[in-house]
C-alpha positions in Angstrom: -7.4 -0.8 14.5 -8.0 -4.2 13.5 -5.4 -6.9 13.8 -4.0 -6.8 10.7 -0.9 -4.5 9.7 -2.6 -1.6 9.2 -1.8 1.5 7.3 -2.6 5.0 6.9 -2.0 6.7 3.6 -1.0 11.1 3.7 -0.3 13.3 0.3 1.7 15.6 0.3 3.4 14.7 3.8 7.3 15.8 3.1 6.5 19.2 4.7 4.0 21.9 6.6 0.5 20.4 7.8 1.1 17.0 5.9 4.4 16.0 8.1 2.3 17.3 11.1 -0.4 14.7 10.4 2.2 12.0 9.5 3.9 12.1 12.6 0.9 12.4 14.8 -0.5 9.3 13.0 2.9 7.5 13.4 2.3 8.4 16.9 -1.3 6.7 17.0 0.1 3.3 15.7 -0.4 3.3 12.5 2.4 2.5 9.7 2.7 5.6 7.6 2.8 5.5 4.3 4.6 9.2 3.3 3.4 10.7 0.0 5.4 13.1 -1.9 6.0 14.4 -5.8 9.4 15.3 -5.5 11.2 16.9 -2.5 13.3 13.6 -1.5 15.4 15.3 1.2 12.6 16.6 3.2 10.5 13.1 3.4 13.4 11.7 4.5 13.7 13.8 7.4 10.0 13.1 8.3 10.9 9.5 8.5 13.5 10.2 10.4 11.5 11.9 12.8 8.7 9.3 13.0 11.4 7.0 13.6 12.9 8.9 16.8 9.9 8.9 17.9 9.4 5.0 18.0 7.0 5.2 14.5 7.0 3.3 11.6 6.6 4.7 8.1 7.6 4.2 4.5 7.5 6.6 1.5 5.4 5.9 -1.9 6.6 9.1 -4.2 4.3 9.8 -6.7 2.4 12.9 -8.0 -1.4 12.7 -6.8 -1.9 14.6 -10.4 -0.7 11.9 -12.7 -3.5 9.4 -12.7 -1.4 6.6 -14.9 1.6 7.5 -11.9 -1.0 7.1 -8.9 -2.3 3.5 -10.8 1.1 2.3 -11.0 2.2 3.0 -8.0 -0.4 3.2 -5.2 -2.4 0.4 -6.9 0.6 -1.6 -7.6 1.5 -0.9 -3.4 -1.7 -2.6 -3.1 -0.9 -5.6 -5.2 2.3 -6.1 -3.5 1.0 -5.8 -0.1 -2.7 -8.2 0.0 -2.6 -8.5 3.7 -2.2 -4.9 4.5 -4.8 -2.8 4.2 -5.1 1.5 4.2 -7.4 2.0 7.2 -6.8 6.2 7.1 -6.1 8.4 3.8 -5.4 11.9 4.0 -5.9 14.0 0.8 -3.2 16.9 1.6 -1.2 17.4 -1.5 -2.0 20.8 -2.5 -0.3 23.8 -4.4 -0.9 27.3 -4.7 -0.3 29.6 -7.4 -2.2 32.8 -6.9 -3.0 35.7 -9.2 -6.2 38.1 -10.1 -8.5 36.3 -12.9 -7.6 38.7 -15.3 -4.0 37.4 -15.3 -3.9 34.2 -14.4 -3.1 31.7 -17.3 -5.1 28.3 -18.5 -1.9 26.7 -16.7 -2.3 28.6 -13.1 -5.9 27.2 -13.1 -5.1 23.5 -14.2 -2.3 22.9 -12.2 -4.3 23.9 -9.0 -7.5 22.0 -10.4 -5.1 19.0 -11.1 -3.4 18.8 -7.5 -6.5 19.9 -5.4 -9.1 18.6 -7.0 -8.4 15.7 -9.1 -5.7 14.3 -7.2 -7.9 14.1 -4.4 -10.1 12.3 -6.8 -7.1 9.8 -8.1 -6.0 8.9 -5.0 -9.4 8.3 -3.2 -10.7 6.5 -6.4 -7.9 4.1 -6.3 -8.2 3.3 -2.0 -12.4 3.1 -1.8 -12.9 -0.6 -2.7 -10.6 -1.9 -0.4 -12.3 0.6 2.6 -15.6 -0.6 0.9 -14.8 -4.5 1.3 -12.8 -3.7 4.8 -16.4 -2.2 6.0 -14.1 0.4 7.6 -12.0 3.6 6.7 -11.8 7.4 7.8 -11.2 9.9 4.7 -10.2 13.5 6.1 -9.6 16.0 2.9 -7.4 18.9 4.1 -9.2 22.0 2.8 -9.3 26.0 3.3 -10.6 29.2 5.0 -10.2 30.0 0.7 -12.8 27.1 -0.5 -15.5 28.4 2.4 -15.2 32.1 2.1 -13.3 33.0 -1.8 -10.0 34.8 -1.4 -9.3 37.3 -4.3 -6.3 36.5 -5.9 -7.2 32.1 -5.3 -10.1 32.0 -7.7 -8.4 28.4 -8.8 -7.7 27.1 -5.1 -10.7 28.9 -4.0 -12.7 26.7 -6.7 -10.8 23.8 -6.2 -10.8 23.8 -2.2 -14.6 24.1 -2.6 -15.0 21.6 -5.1 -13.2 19.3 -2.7 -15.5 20.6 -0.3 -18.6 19.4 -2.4 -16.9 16.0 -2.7 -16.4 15.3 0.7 -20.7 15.8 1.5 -21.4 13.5 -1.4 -18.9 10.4 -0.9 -19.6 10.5 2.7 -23.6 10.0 1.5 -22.4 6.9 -0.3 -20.0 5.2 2.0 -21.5 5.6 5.4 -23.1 2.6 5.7 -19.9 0.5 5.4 -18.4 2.6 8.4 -16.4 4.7 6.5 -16.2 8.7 7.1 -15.1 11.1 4.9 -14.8 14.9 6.7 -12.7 17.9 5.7 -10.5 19.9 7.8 -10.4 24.0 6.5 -7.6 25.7 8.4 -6.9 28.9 8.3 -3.4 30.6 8.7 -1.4 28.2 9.5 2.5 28.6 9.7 3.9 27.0 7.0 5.6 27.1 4.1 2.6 27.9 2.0 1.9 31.3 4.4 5.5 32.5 4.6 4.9 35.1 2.3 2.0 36.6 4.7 3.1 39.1 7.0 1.5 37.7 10.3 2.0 41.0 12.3 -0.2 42.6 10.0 -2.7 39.7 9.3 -3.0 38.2 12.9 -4.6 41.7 13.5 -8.3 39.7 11.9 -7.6 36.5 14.0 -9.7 36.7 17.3 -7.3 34.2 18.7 -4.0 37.0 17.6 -1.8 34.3 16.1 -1.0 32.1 13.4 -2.1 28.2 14.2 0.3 25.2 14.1 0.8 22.8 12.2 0.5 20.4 15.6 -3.2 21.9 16.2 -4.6 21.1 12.8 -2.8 17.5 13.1 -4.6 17.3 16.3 -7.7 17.7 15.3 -7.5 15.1 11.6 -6.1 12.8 14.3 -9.3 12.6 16.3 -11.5 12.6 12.6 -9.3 9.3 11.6 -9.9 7.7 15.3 -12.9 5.4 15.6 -13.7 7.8 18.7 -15.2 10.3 15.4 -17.5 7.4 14.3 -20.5 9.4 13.9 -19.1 12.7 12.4 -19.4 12.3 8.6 -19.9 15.2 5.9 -18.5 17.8 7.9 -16.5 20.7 7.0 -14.4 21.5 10.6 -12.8 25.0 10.4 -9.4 25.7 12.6 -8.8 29.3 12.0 -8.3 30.8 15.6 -11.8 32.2 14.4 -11.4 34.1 12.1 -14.4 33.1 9.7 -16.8 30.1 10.2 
């Protein structure tokens, strides 16, 4: 990290695989910057955490969705702080709302599109030229098993997980020469709050490895992607599912 303060940026970090990654990059020595749309109580008790553990971090609510709220916000962050700059950003914020095609409503497919997809877009859009000028940053988009294989039931985070997917490979293309990487990580089943409807007696049974995976193991891995140790991976799609599709 360079000697400036130095920042890294995670949606969607109040909870599950996002708090993961927070902590563990608290844990690196960066100064966290906690994304979150609207669940106060439980970014407050991933700062607290960081901050047992001897981190720093600070929270910037706003929904990744809302491009005018991600502008205001974000880009006024970056006004207000011209000495600091966002070395990491990881694109977590994500919802589910699953149901077969035939049922699923204009609004189940835009609000997954929205927060997947575009938010990944608003939020990336609005970091770039200050990576680009920096001549350094590490991009890690938090994917799925669902935007590699299709999961009936996900066609709109299927679609959108993919679509991220796509993004990833082609912005890598165009920002590698300033030293800037842009992977995605696709777990699997991970235990969280988004897979607590999942029986995992029943669906461990098509996991080689015969368990769920962490939230610690996938923050393990985005933590090596954001190090400069990952300097030459770029474009790449890394799969944690305890094997159970790759």
């Amino acid at each position: 990290m360079s000697s400036r303060s130095t920042f890294a940026l995670v949606t969607g970090a109040a909870r599950g695989i996002g708090k993961a990654i927070a902590i563990k990059l608290a844990a690196d020595g960066y100064h966290v910057l906690i994304n979150y749309r609207s669940n106060d109580a439980e970014a407050e008790k991933t700062i607290a955490q960081i901050v047992e553990n001897g981190g720093v971090a600070s929270l910037l609510k706003f929904n990744v969705s809302d491009r005018e709220e991600v502008t205001r916000v974000l880009g006024g962050w970056l006004e207000q702080h011209p000495d600091s700059v966002i070395e990491v950003l990881i694109n977590n914020a994500g919802i589910r709302n699953d149901n077969l095609l035939m049922w699923m409503e204009p609004a189940d497919w835009d609000g997954v599109i929205d927060t997947n997809l575009t938010g990944m877009y608003n939020v990336t859009k609005t970091l770039i030229n200050q990576m680009l000028l920096n001549r350094y940053g590490r991009i890690v988009n938090i994917v799925s098993l669902s935007g590699l294989k299709g999961v009936a039931g996900q066609m709109n985070y299927s679609a959108a997980k993919a679509g991220v997917i796509g993004a990833t490979k082609a912005l890598a293309q165009e920002v590698g020469k300033r030293g800037i990487t842009v992977n995605a990580v696709a777990p699997g089943y991970i235990k969280t709050d988004m897979t607590q409807d999942i029986n995992e007696k029943e669906a461990k049974v098509m996991i080689p490895a015969n368990r769920f995976g962490e939230p610690e193991e996938v923050a393990e891995l985005v933590s090596f992607l954001a190090s400069r140790k990952a300097s030459y991976i770029t474009a790449e799609v890394i799969s944690i599912n305890g094997g159970l599709y790759s």
